[in-house]
DRENDO-975127 format. One record per residue (C-alpha): residue number from 1; chain; residue in one letter; x, y, z. Coordinates in pm, whole numbers, plus 50000, padded with zeros to 5 digits. Example, Ala and Ser with C-alpha at 12.3 -4.5 7.8 and 13.67 -1.06 7.14 Angstrom:
<sites>
{1,'A','A',{51230,49550,50780}};
{2,'A','S',{51367,49894,50714}};
</sites>
This chain:
<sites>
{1,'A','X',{48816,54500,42034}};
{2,'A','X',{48534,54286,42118}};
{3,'A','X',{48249,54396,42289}};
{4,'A','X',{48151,54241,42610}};
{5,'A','X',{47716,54195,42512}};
{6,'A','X',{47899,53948,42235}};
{7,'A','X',{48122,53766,42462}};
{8,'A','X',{47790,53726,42695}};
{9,'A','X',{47593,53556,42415}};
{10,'A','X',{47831,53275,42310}};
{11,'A','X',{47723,52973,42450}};
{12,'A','X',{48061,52811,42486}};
{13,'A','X',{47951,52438,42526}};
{14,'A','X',{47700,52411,42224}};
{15,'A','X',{47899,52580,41938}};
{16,'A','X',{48244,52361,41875}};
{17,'A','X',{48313,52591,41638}};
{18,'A','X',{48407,52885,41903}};
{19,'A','X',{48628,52675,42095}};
{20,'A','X',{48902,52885,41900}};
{21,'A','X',{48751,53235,41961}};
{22,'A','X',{48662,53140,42299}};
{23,'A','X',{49023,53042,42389}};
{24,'A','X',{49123,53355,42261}};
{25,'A','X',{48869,53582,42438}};
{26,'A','X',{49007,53399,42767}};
{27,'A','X',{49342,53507,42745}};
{28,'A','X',{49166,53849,42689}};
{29,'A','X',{48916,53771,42991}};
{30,'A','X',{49101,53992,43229}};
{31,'A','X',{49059,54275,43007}};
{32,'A','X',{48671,54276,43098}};
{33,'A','X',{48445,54284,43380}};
{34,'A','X',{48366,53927,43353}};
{35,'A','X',{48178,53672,43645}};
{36,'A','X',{48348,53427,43823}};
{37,'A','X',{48104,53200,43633}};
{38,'A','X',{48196,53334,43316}};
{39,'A','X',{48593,53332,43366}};
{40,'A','X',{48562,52956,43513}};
{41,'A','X',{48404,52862,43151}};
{42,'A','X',{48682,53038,43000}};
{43,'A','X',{48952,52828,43160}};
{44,'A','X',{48757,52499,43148}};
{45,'A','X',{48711,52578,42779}};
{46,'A','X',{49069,52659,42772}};
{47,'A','X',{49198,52343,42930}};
{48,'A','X',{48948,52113,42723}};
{49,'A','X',{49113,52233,42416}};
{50,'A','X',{49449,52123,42525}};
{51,'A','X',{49369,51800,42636}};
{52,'A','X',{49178,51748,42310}};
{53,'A','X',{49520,51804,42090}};
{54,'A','X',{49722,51633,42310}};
{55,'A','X',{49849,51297,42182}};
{56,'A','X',{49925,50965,42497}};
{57,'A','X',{49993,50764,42229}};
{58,'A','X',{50309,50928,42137}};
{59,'A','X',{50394,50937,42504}};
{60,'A','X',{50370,50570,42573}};
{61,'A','X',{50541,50471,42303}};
{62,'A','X',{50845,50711,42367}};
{63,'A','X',{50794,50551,42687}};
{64,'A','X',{50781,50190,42568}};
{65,'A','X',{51088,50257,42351}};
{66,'A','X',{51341,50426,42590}};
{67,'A','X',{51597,50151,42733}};
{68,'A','X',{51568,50050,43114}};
{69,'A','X',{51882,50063,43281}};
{70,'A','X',{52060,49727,43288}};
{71,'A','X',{52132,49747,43623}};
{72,'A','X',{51721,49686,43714}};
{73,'A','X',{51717,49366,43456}};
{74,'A','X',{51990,49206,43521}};
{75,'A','X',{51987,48930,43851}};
{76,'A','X',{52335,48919,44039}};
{77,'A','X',{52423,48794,44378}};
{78,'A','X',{52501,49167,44513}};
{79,'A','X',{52181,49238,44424}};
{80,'A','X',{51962,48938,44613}};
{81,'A','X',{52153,49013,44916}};
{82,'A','X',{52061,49316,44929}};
{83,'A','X',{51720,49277,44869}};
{84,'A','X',{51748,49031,45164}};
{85,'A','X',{51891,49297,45397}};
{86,'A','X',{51662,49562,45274}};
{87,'A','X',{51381,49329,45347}};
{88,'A','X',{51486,49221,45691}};
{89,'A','X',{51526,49614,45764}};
{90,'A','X',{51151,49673,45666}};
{91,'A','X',{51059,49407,45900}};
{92,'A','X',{51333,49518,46167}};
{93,'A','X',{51174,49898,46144}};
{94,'A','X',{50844,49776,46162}};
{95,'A','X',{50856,49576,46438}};
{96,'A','X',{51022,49868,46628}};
{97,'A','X',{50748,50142,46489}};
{98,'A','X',{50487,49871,46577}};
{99,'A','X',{50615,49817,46951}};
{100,'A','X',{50650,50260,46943}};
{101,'A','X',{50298,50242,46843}};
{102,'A','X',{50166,49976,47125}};
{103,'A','X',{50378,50150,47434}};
{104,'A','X',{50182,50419,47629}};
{105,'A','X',{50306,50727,47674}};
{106,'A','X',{50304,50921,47938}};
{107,'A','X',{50254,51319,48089}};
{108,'A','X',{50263,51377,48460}};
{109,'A','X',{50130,51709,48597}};
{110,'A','X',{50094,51808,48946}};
{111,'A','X',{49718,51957,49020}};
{112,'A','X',{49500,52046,49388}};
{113,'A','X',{49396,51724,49506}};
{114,'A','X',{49050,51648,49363}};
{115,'A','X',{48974,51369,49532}};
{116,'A','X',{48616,51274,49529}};
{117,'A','X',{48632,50999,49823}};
{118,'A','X',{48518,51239,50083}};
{119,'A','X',{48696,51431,50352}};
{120,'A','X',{48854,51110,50530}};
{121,'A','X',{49123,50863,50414}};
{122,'A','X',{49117,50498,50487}};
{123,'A','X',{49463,50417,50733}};
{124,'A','X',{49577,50009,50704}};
{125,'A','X',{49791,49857,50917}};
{126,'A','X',{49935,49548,51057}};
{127,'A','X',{50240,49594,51325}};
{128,'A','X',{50334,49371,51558}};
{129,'A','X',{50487,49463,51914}};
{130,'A','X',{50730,49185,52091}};
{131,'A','X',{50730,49315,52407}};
{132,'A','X',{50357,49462,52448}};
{133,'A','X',{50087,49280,52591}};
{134,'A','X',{49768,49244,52366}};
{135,'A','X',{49626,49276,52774}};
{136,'A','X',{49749,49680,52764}};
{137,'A','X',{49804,49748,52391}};
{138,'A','X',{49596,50043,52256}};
{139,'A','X',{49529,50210,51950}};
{140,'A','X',{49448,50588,51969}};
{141,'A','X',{49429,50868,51707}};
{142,'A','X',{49427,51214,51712}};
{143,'A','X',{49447,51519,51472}};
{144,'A','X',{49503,51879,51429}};
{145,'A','X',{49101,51969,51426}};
{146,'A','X',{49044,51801,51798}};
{147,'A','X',{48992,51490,51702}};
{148,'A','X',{49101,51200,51991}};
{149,'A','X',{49020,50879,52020}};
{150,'A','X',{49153,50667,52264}};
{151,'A','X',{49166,50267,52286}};
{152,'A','X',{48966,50208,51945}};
{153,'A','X',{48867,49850,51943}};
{154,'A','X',{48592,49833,51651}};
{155,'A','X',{48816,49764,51372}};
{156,'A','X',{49085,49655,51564}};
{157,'A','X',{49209,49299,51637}};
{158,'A','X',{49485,49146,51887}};
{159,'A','X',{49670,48873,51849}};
{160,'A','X',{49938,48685,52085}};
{161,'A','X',{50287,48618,51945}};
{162,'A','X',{50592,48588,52102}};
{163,'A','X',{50962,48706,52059}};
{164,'A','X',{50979,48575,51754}};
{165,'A','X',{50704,48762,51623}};
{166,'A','X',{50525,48394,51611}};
{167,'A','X',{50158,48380,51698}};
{168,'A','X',{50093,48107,51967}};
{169,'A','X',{49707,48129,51973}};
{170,'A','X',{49357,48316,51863}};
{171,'A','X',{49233,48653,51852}};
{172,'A','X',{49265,48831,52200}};
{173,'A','X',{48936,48925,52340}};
{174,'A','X',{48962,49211,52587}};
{175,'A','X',{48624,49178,52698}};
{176,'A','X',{48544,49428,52982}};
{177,'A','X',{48932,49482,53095}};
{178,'A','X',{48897,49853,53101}};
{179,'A','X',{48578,49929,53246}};
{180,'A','X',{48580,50137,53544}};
{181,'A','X',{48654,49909,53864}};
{182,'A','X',{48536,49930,54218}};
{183,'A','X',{48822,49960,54470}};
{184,'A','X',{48595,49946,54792}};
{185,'A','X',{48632,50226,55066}};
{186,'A','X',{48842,50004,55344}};
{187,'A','X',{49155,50249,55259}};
{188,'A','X',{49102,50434,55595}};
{189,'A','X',{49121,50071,55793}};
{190,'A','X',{49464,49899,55961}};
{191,'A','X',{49563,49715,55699}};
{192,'A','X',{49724,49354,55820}};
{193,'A','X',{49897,49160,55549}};
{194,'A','X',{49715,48811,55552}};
{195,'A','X',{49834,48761,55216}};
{196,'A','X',{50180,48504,55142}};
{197,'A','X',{50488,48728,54974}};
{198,'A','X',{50644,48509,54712}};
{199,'A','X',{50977,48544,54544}};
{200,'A','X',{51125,48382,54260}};
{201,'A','X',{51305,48078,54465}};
{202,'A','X',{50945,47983,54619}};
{203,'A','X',{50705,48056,54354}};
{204,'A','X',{50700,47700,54202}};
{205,'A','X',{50660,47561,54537}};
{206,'A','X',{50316,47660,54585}};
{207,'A','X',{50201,47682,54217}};
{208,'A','X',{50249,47284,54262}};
{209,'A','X',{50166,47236,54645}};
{210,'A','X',{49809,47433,54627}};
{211,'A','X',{49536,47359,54348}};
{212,'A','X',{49397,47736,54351}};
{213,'A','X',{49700,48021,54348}};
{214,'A','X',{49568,48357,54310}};
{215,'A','X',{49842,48630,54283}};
{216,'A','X',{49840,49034,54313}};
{217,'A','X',{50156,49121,54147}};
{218,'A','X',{50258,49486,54241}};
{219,'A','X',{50474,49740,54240}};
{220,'A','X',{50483,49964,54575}};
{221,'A','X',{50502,50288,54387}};
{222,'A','X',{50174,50225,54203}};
{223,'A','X',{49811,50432,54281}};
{224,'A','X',{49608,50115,54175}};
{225,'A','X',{49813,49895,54376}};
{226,'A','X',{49747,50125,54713}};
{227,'A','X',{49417,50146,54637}};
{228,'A','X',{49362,49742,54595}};
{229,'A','X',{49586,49654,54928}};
{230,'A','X',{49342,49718,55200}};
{231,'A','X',{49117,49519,55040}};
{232,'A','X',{49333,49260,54868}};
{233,'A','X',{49451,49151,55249}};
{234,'A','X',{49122,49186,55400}};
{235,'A','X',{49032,48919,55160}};
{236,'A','X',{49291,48741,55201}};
{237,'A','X',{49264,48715,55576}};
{238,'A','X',{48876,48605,55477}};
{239,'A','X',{48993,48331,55257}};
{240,'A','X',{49203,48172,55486}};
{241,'A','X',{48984,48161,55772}};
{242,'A','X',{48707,47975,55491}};
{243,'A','X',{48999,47779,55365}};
{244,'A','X',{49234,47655,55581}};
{245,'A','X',{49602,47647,55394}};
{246,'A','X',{49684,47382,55678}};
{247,'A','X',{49326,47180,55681}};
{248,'A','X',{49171,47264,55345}};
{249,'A','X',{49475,47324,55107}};
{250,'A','X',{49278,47438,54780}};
{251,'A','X',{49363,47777,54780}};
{252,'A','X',{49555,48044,54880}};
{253,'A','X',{49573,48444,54850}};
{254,'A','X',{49962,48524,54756}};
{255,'A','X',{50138,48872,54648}};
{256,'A','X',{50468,48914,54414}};
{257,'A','X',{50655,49267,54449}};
{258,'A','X',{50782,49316,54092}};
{259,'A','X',{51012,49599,54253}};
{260,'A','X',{51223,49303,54421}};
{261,'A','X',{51110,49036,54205}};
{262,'A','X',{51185,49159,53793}};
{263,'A','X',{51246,48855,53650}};
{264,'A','X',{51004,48650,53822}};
{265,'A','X',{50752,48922,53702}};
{266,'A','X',{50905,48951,53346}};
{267,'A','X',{50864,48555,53370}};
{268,'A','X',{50501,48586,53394}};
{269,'A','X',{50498,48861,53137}};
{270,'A','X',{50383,49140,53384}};
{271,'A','X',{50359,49465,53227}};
{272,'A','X',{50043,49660,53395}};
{273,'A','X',{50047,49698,53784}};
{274,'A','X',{49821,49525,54001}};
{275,'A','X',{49804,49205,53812}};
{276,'A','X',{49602,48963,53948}};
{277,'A','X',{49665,48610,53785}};
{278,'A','X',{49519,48271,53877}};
{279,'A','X',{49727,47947,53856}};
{280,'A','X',{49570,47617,53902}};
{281,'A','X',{49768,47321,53903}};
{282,'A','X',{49861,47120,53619}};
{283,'A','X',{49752,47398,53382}};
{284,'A','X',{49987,47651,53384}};
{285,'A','X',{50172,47490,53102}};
{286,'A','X',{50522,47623,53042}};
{287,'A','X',{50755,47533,52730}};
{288,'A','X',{51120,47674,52653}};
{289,'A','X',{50964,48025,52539}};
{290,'A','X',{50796,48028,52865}};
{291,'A','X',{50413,48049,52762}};
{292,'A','X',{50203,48023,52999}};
{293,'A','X',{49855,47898,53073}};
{294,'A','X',{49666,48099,53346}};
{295,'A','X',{49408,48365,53419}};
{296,'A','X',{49373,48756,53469}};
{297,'A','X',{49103,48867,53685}};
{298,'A','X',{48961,49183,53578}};
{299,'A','X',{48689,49262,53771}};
{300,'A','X',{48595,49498,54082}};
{301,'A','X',{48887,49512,54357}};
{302,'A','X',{48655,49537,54692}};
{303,'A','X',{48701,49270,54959}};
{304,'A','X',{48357,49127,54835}};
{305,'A','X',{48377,49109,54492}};
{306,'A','X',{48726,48902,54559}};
{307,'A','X',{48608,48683,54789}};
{308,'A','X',{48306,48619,54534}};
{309,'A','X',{48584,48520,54272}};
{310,'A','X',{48785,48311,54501}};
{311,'A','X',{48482,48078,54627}};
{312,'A','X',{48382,48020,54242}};
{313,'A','X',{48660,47885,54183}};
{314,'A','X',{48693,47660,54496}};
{315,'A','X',{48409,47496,54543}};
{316,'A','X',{48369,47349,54180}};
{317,'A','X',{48709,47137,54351}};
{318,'A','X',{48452,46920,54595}};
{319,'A','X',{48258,46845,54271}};
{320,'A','X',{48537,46731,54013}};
{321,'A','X',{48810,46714,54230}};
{322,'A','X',{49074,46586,53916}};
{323,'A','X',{48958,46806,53662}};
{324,'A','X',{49111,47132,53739}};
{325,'A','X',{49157,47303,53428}};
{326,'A','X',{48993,47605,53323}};
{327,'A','X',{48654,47496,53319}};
{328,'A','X',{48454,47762,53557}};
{329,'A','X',{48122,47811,53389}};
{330,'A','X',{47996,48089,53639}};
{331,'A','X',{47858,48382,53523}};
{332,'A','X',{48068,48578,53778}};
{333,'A','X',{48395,48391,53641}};
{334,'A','X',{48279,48437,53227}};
{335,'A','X',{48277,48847,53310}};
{336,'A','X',{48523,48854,53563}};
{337,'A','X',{48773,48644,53424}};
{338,'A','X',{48964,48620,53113}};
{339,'A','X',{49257,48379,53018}};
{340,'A','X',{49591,48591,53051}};
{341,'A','X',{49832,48647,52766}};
{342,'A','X',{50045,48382,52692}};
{343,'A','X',{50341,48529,52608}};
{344,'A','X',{50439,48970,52635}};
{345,'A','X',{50415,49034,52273}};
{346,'A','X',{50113,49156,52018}};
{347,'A','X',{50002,49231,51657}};
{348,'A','X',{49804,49473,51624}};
{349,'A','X',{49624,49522,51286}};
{350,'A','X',{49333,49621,51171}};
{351,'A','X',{49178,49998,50998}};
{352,'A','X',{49012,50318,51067}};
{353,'A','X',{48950,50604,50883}};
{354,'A','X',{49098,50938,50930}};
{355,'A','X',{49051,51328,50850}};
{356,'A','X',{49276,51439,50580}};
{357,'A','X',{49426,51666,50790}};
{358,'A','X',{49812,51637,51006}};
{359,'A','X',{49746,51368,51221}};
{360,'A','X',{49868,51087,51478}};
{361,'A','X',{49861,50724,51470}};
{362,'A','X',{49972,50602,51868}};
{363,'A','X',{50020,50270,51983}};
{364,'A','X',{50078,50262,52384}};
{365,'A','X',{50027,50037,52707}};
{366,'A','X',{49669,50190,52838}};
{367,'A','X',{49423,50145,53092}};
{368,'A','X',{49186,50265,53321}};
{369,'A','X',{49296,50065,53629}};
{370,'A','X',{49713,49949,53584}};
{371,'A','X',{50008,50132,53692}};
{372,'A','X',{50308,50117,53422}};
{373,'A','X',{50684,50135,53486}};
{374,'A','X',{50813,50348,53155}};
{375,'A','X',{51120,50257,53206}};
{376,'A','X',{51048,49891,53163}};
{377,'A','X',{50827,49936,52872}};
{378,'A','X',{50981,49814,52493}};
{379,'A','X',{50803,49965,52227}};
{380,'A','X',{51005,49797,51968}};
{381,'A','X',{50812,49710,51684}};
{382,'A','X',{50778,49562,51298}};
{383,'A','X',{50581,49705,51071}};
{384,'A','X',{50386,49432,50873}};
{385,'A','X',{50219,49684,50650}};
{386,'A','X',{50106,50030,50664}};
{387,'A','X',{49906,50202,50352}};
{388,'A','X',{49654,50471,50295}};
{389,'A','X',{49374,50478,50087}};
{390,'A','X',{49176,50180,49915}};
{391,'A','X',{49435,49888,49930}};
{392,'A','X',{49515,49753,49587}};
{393,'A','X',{49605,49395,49540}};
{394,'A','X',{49901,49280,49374}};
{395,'A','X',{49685,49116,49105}};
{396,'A','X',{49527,49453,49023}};
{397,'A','X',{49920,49552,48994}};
{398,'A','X',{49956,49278,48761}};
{399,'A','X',{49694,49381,48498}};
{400,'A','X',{49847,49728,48527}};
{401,'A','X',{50240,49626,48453}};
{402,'A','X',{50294,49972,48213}};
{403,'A','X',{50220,50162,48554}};
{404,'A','X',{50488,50022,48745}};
{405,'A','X',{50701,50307,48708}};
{406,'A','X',{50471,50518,48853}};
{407,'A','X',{50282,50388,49135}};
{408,'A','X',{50349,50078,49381}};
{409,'A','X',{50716,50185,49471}};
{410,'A','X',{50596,50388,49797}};
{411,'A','X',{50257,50327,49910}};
{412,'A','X',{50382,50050,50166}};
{413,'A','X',{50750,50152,50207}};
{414,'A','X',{50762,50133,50571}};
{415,'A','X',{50648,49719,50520}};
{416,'A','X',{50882,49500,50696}};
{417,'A','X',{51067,49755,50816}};
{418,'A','X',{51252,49661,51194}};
{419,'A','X',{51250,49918,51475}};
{420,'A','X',{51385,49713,51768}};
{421,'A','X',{51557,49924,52119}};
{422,'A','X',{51775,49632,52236}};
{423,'A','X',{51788,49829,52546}};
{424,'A','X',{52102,50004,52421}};
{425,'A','X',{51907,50352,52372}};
{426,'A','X',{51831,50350,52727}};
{427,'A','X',{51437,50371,52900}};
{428,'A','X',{51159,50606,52824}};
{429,'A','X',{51245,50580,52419}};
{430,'A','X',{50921,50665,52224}};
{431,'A','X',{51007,50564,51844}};
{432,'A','X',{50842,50805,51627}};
{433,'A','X',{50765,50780,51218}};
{434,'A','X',{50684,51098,51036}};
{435,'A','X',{50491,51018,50692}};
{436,'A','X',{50403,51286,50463}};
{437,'A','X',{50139,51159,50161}};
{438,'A','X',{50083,51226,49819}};
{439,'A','X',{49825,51086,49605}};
{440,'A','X',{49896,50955,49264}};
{441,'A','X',{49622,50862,48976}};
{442,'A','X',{49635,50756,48643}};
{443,'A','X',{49402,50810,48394}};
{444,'A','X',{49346,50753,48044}};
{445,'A','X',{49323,51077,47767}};
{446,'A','X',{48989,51075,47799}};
{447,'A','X',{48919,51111,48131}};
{448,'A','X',{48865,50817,48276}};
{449,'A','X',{49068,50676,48603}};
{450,'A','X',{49263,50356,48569}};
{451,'A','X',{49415,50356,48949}};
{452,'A','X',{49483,50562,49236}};
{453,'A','X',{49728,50537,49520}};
{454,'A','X',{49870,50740,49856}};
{455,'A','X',{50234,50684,49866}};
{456,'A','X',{50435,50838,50131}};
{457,'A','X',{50798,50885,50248}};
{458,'A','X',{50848,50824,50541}};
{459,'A','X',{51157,50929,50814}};
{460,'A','X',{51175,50774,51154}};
{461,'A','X',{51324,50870,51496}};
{462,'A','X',{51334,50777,51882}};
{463,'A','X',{51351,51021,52152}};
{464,'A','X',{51356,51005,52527}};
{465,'A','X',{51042,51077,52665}};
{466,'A','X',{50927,51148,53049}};
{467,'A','X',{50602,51010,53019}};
{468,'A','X',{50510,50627,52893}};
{469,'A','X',{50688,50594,52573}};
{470,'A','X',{50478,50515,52259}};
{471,'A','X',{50519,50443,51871}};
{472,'A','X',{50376,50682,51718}};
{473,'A','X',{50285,50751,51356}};
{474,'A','X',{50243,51127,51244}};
{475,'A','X',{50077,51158,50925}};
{476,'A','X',{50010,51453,50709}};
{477,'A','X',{49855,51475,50349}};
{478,'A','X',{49949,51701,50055}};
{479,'A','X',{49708,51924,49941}};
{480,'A','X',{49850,51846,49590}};
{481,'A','X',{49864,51545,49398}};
{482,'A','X',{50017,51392,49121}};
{483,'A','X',{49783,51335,48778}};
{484,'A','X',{49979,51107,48525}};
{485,'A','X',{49770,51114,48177}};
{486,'A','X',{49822,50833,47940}};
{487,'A','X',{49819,50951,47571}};
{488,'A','X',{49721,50716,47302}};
{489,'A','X',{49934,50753,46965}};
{490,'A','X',{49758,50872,46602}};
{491,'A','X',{49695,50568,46403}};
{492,'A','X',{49767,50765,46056}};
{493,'A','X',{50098,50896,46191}};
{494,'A','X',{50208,50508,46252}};
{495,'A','X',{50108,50429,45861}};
{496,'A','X',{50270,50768,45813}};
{497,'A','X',{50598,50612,45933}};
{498,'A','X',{50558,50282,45780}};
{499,'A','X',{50519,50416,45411}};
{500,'A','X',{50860,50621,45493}};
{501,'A','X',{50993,50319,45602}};
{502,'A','X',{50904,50115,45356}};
{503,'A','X',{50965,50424,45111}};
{504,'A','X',{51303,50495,45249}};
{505,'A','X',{51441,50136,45274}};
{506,'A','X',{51386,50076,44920}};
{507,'A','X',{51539,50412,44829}};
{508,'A','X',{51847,50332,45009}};
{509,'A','X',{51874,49970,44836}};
{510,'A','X',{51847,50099,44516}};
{511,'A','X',{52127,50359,44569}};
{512,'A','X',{52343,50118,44706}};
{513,'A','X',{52255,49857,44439}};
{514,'A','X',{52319,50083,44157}};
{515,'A','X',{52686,50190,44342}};
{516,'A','X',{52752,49824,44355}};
{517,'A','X',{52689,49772,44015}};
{518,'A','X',{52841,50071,43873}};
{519,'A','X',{53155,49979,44069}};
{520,'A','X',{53167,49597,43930}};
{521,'A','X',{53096,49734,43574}};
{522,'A','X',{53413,49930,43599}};
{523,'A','X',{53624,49696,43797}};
{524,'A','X',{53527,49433,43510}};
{525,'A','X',{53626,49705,43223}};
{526,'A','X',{53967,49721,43404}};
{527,'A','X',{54024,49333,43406}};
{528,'A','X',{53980,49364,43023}};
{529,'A','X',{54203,49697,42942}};
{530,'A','X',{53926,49900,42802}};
{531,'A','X',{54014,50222,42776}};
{532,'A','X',{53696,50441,42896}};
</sites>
């Protein structure tokens, strides 16, 4: 037995000679309470002496002189074909692992909306209305927390089109249409009717016979219409005492009562009662989609303020007697008077921003000062575009063609959508949408956001309604939304796959090949009778 002081002392990489012993005393190393040091030098020791004995020479030429199969030296035609194949299926396999390796992929989760673009959502839209007059059409939203606003006009713009949802000219101004009006206090006087009743078999007649036509068209149920008689045939009676109808001829005070006279007031695209409109010859301009040419007076309705508008636009006659267009440059008339709608239709477009809470969008015939007949008004209407949320551009869609199956399938799907009443549901129909949003955003593994969106489904109605029918919009907003996550794909697992491409193609060639030469070998032995 050896002691351990003398296995301590050796010095195992001076002393060749010990290589031996030391070898020996490693096999024995367990046997003793050795280091980890000391055992390590054991083994290395142990190892060194192997390697040193060991003979490559012998090796390679064993190597060198065993035989290679014949089937890997000699060239046939079975052979470069399928080399040709197996090559085209390395390239075939890459090109699909490359195109794996290029496509995103994808992980949707639904999450609390985290929104960080405030407490209120931006609302687009562009509808258009064929049978509401930009000269009534408002906008008004409301919510859930007590939020109404009636008649918004800051962001909101008007334009004229007719039933063919064509424009047929600018931007309607409203000016001061709305604004509270003065009705006078003669309602307690005798009221005599000064004023000429016109019907739809004379009404051309004295649009052509007088230069100056001014007309209150009415309806005899109507509170603003009872209110503006008194004073509407006190001025009347005024005006034709100053002008003569016989002596003078320029003007005359008439009235239209759209109870008898529908069509003649549909004509003229009459939608709020009283309307007062002002014809002057040769410029009421009419084509086959009867558009007109004229004026609505929307200013006080007292005797004085009426007979203020009339003279203005009289005496200018004396002046330029053949230039009777609308060319009144009075103050009075540039406040007071505002060129009437063309035709009875609208668009209505424009934005606004909204809580992001349940909500209503309306669009209604409004004002301060007109009578409507519900049961006349249309509220048919095509949606142009609706959206929520910052708008994003088709060419921002473009650049983003891998998201299509995500987002830009619902965020406008009510867009050119038809909701007509050809009269067959009946009056009083209010057509009502009911949109219910969820936002969607995409963002990249590591955090950062590519796009957002607010689609919505939407589901639409009509219903009969006893008050003015509307189109109304309700909106409400998930408190959820949907989080898609692109994930990027390891580089190293794609060269992963193309080494066991690469790896397995060959494999599978070389099998083959060797079958195919194996089995002409023997086919060739049985042409020539061997006997194997």
């Amino acid at each position: 037995m050896v002691s351990t002081s003398k296995i301590k002392s050796v010095d195992f990489y001076s002393d060749p000679e010990v290589v031996g012993f030391a070898s020996r005393v490693c096999a024995l190393s367990l046997s003793f309470d050795l280091s980890d040091i000391e055992l390590f030098r054991c083994y290395f020791l142990g190892f060194k002496m192997i390697v040193s004995h060991f003979d490559f020479g012998i090796v390679a030429k064993r190597v060198a002189s065993k035989k290679i199969p014949r089937d890997l030296t000699e060239a046939s035609l079975s052979g470069a074909g399928l080399s040709i194949i197996a090559a085209l299926s390395m390239i075939f396999l890459f090109g699909m692992e490359l195109n794996n390796y290029l496509a995103v992929s994808t992980s949707t989760s639904v999450i609390v909306d985290r929104s960080a673009d405030g407490d209120f959502l931006r609302l687009d839209f562009n509808i258009s209305f064929p049978s509401l007059s930009c000269e009534f059409a408002s906008v008004d939203v409301s919510d859930v927390l007590g939020t109404n606003r009636l008649n918004v006009t800051k962001t909101i713009r008007k334009f004229s089109i007719d039933s063919n949802m064509r424009p047929t000219g600018s931007e309607f101004h409203a000016g001061e249409v709305l604004s509270l009006i003065n009705h006078g206090d003669e309602t307690g006087e005798e009221i005599v009717e000064d004023s000429v009743p016109l019907t739809g078999r004379n009404f051309d007649t004295f649009t052509h016979q007088f230069p100056i036509l001014v007309v209150n068209f009415y309806a005899p149920w109507c509170y603003w219409c009872n209110l503006l008689k008194p004073s509407w045939e006190k001025a009347a009676k005024q005006i034709k005492e100053r002008y003569d109808p016989e002596m003078d001829g320029r003007v005359i005070l008439a009235k239209v009562d759209c109870t008898q006279e529908g069509d003649l007031c549909r004509r003229n695209h009459i939608q709020g009662y009283p309307s007062i409109r002002i014809f002057r010859k040769g410029s009421d301009l009419k084509d086959d989609n009867a558009h007109h040419d004229h004026e609505s007076y929307y200013g006080d309705r007292d005797t004085e303020s009426l007979v203020k508008m009339v003279v203005s636009l009289v005496e200018p006659i004396h002046l330029e007697p053949h230039n009777l267009a609308l060319e009144d440059k009075s103050d009075n008339s540039s406040r007071t008077l505002k060129k009437a709608p063309s035709t009875g239709g609208c668009r209505v477009e424009g934005y606004m921003r909204v809580k992001k809470v349940p909500g209503n969008l309306m669009v209604s015939a409004r004002s301060g000062s007109h009578s409507f007949d519900s049961s006349q008004m249309n509220m048919s209407h095509v949606v142009n575009h609706l959206s929520f949320g910052r708008r994003i551009m088709p060419q921002k869609f473009s650049e983003f063609k891998r998201l299509s199956p995500y987002l830009g399938l619902s965020h406008d799907r009510l867009d050119g959508r038809s909701f007509i009443n050809q009269r067959d549901l009946g009056p009083n129909v209010t057509i009502e949408h009911y949109l219910q949003i969820v936002k969607t955003e995409v963002v990249k593994s590591n955090g950062q956001a590519l796009v957002e969106a607010y689609e919505y489904t939407a589901h639409s109605s009509v219903a009969h309604s006893y008050y003015l029918p509307v189109a109304k919009f309700h909106f409400e907003l998930s408190p959820m939304q949907v989080l898609i996550t692109e994930n990027s794909k390891s580089f190293s697992h794609f060269i992963t796959n193309v080494c066991a491409i690469i790896g397995g193609v060959f494999t599978v060639a070389g099998i083959l090949d060797s079958i195919l030469h194996h089995s002409m070998t023997l086919m060739k032995k049985i042409e020539l009778g061997k006997n194997f």
